[in-house]
VEXDREN-2710 file (C-alpha; in Angstrom, 1 decimal):
% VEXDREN-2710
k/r/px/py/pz
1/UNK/45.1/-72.9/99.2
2/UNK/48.4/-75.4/99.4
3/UNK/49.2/-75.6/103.2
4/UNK/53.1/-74.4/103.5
5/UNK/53.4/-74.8/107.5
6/UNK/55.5/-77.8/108.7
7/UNK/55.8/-77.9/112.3
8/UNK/58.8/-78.5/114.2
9/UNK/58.5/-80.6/117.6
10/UNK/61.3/-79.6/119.6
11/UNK/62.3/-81.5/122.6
12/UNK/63.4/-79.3/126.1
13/UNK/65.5/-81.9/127.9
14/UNK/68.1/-81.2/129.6
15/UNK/69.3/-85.0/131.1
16/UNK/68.7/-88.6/130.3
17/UNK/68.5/-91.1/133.2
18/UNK/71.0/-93.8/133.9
19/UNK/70.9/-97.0/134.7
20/UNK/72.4/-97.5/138.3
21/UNK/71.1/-94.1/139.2
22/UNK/72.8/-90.6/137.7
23/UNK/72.4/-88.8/134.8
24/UNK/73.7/-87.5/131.2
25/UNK/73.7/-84.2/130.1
26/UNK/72.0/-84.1/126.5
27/UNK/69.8/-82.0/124.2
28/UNK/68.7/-81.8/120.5
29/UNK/71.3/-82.1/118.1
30/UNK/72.2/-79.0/116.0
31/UNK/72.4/-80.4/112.6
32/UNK/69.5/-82.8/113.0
33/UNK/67.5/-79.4/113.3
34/UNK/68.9/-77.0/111.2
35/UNK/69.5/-79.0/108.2
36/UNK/65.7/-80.2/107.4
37/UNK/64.7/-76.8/109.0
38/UNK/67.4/-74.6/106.3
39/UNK/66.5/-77.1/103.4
40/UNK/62.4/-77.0/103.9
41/UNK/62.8/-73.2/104.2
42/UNK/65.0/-73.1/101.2
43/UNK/62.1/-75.2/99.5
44/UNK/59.6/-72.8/100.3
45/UNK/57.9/-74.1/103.0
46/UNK/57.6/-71.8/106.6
47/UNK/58.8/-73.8/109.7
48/UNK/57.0/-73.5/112.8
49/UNK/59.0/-74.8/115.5
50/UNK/57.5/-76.1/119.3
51/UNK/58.5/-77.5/122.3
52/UNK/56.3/-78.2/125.4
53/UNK/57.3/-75.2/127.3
54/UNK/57.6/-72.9/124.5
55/UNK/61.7/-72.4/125.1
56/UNK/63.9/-73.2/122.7
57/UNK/65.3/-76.4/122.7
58/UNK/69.3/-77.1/124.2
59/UNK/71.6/-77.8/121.6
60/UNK/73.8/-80.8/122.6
61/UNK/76.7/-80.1/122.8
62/UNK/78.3/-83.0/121.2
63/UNK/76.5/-81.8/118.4
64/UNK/78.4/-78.2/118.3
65/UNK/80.8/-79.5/115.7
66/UNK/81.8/-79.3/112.1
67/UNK/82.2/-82.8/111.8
68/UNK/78.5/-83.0/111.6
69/UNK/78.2/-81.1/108.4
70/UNK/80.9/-82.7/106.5
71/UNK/83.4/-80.9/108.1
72/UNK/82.4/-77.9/105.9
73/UNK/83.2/-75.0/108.5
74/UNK/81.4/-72.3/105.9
75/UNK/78.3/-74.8/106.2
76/UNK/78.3/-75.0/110.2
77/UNK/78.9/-71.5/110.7
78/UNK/75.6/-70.9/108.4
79/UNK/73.9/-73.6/110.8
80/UNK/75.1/-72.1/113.9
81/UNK/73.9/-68.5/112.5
82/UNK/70.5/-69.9/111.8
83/UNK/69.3/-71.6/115.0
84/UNK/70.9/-68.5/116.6
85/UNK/69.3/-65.8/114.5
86/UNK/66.5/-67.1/112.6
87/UNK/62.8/-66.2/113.2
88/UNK/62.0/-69.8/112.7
89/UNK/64.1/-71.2/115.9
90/UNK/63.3/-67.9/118.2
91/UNK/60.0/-67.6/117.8
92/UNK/58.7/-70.8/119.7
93/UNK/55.5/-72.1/120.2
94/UNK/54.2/-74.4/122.6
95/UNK/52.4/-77.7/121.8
96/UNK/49.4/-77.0/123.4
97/UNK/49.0/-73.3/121.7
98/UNK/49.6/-75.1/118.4
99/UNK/47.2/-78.1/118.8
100/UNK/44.4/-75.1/120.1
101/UNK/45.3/-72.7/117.2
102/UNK/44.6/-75.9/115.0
103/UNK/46.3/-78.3/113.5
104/UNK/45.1/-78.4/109.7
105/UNK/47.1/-75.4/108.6
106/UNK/50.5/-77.0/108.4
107/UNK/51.4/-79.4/105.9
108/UNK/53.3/-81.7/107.9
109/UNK/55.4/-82.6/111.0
110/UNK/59.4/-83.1/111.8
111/UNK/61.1/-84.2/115.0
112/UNK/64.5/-84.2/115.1
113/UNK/67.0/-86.5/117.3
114/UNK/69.6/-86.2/119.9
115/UNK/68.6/-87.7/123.3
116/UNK/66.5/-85.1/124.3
117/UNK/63.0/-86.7/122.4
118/UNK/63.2/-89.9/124.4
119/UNK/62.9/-88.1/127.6
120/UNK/60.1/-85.6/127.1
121/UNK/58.4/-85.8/123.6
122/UNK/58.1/-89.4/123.6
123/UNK/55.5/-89.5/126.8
124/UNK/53.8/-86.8/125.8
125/UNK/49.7/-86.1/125.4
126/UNK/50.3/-83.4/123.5
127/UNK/53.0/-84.8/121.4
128/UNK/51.1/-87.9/120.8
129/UNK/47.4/-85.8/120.0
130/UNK/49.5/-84.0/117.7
131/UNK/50.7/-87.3/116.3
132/UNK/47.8/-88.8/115.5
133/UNK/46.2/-85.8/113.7
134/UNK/49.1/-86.2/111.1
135/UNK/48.4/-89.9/111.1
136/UNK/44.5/-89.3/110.9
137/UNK/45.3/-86.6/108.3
138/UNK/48.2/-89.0/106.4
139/UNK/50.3/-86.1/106.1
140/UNK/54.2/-86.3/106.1
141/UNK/55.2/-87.4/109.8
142/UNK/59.2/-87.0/109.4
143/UNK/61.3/-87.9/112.9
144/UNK/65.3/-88.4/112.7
145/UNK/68.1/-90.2/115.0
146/UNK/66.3/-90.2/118.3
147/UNK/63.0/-88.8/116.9
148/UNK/61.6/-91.8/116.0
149/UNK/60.9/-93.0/119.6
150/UNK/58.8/-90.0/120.2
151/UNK/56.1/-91.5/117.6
152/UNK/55.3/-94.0/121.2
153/UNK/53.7/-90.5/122.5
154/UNK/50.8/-91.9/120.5
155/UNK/50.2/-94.4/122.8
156/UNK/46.9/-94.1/124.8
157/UNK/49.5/-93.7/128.0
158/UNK/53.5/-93.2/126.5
159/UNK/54.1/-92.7/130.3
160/UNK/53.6/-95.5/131.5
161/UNK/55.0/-97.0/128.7
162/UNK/58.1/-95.4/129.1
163/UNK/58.4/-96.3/132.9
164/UNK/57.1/-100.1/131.7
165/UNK/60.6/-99.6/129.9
166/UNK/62.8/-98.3/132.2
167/UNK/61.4/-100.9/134.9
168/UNK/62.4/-103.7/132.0
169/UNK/58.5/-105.2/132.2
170/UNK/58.5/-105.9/128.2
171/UNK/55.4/-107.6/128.9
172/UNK/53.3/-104.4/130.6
173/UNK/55.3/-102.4/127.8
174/UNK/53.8/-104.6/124.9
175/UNK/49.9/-104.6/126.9
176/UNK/50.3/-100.7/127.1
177/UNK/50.9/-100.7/123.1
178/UNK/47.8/-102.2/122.4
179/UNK/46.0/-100.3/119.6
180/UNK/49.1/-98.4/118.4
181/UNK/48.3/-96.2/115.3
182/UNK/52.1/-97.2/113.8
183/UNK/52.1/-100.7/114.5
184/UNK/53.2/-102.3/111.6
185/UNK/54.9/-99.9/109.7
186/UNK/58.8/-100.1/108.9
187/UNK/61.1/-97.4/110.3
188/UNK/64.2/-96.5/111.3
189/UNK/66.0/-95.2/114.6
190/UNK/69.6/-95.0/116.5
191/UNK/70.4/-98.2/116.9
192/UNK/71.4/-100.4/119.5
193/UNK/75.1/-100.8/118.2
194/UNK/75.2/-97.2/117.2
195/UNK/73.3/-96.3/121.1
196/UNK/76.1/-98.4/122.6
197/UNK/79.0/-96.0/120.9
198/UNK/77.0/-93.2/122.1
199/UNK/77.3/-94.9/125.9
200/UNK/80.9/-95.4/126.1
201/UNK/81.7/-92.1/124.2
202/UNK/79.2/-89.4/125.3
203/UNK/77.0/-90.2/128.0
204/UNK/79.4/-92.5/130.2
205/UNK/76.7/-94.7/131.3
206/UNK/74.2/-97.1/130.1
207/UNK/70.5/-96.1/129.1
208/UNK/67.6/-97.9/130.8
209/UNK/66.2/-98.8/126.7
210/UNK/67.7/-98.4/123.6
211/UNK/65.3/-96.6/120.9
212/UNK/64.8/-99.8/118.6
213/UNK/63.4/-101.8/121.5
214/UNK/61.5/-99.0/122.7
215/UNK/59.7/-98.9/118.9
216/UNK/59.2/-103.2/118.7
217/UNK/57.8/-104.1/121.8
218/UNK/55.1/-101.0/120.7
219/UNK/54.5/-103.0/117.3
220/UNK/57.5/-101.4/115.0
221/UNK/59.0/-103.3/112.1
222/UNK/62.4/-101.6/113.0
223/UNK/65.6/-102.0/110.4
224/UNK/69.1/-100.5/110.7
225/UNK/71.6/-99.9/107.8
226/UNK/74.4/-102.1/107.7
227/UNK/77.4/-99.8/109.0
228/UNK/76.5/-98.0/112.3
229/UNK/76.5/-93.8/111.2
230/UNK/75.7/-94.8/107.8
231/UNK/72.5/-92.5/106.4
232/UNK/69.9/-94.4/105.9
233/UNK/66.1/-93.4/106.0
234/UNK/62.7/-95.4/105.7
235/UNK/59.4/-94.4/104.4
236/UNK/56.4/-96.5/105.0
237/UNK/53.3/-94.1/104.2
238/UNK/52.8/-91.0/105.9
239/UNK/56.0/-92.0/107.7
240/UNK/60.0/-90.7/107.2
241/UNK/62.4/-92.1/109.6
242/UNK/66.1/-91.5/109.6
243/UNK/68.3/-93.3/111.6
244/UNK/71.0/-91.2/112.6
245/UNK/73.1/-87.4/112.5
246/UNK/74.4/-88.5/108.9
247/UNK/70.8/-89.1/107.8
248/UNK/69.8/-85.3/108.0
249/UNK/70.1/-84.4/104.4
250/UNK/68.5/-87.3/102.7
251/UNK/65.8/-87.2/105.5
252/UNK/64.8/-84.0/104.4
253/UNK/64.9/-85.0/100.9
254/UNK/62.3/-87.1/101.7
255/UNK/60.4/-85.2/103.7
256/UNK/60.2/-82.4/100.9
257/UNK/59.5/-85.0/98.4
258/UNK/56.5/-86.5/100.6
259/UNK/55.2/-83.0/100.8
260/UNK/55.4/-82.6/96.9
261/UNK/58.1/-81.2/96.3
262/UNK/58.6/-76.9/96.4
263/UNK/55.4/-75.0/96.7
264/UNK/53.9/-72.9/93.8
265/UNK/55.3/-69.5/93.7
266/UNK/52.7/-66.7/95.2
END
């Protein structure tokens, strides 16, 4: 029987810290969910969606806005319609009912972006045992914008990791990535030109880390596309990075493609 379960990690942040103290208000971003979620659905595939606290995730509200679909209004409304009425982003699991229910059933794993990943998902346990079953398993491992950062949760210890980063001790960052099941592989994530629009723009304050960083001093051969918000997307393997919100739709390509394309009909 063809496995048609792709599990969604959701993140449930609320607030990213700043440097110099403070905080920003951020979340998941809508069409960095909804567009892989609408296109694997359409494709046949059932999306199982989870967050560590089994809530849904916060949309950002940055993110509430046509200009991230094109600025097609029919095609946000149909976005807004689904995250707000669709089985798939109400009925939400958390990681650790997923990971005991077993893991083998579903056919692969997405993560979208916003902030909200780099706070929560990417330090983890149960993001990162969930990780490495799809790595074990080399099964489609899809993460997009800010997503990517949450594949550190892998780690033996992403929290110290993370706080190795926010302290700015590269070197105890590097020692705690020893052994990392992605090191070496190309990908893709917000970058650090891109991160610093997002800074003056959205959050009004600097981050502690940027995400590209965050993935090289763990062993990632990170790569940007040329023009900050331009789509781009990497595959190395079992992994499908994209790089930003305009990456959503050819992210997902990839990810359907990775999974072989539309199921068999019933």
């Amino acid at each position: 029987m063809i496995n048609t379960k792709v599990l969604f990690l959701g993140s449930n942040a609320t607030q990213i810290e700043l440097r110099g103290g403070g905080s920003a208000t951020i979340g998941q971003y809508l069409n960095e969910t909804v567009v892989p979620a609408m296109a694997l659905i359409e494709a046949g595939y059932d999306v199982v969606l989870a967050t560590l606290d089994g809530t849904k995730p916060h949309i950002d509200e940055a993110s509430d806005t046509v200009q991230h679909f094109g600025d097609d209004q029919a095609a946000y409304e149909r976005a807004r319609d689904f995250f707000a009425e669709h089985p798939a982003m109400n009925e939400v699991h958390t990681l650790a009912l997923v990971i005991e229910q077993g893991l083998d059933k579903f056919a692969g794993v997405f993560v979208p972006g916003g902030h909200a990943p780099a706070v929560d998902l990417m330090q983890s346990s149960e993001a990162g045992a969930i990780l490495r079953h799809f790595h074990a398993a080399a099964k489609p491992t899809g993460l997009l914008c800010h997503g990517p950062v949450a594949v550190v949760a892998a780690l033996a210890d992403p929290a110290a990791y993370r706080a190795a980063l926010i302290e700015g001790d590269d070197a105890k960052a590097a020692d705690l990535a020893k052994d990392w099941i992605y090191a070496g592989y190309r990908m893709t994530v917000f970058s650090a030109s891109e991160e610093k629009i997002a800074e003056e723009h959205l959050l009004k304050g600097e981050l502690y880390f940027d995400m590209p960083k965050a993935l090289r001093l763990a062993g990632g051969e990170v790569s940007a596309a040329p023009e900050d918000f331009a789509a781009n997307v990497v595959v190395d393997r079992e992994l499908i990075t994209g790089q930003n919100p305009a990456s959503d739709h050819a992210v997902a390509k990839a990810m359907i493609a990775a999974l072989g394309g539309p199921p068999p009909a019933a």
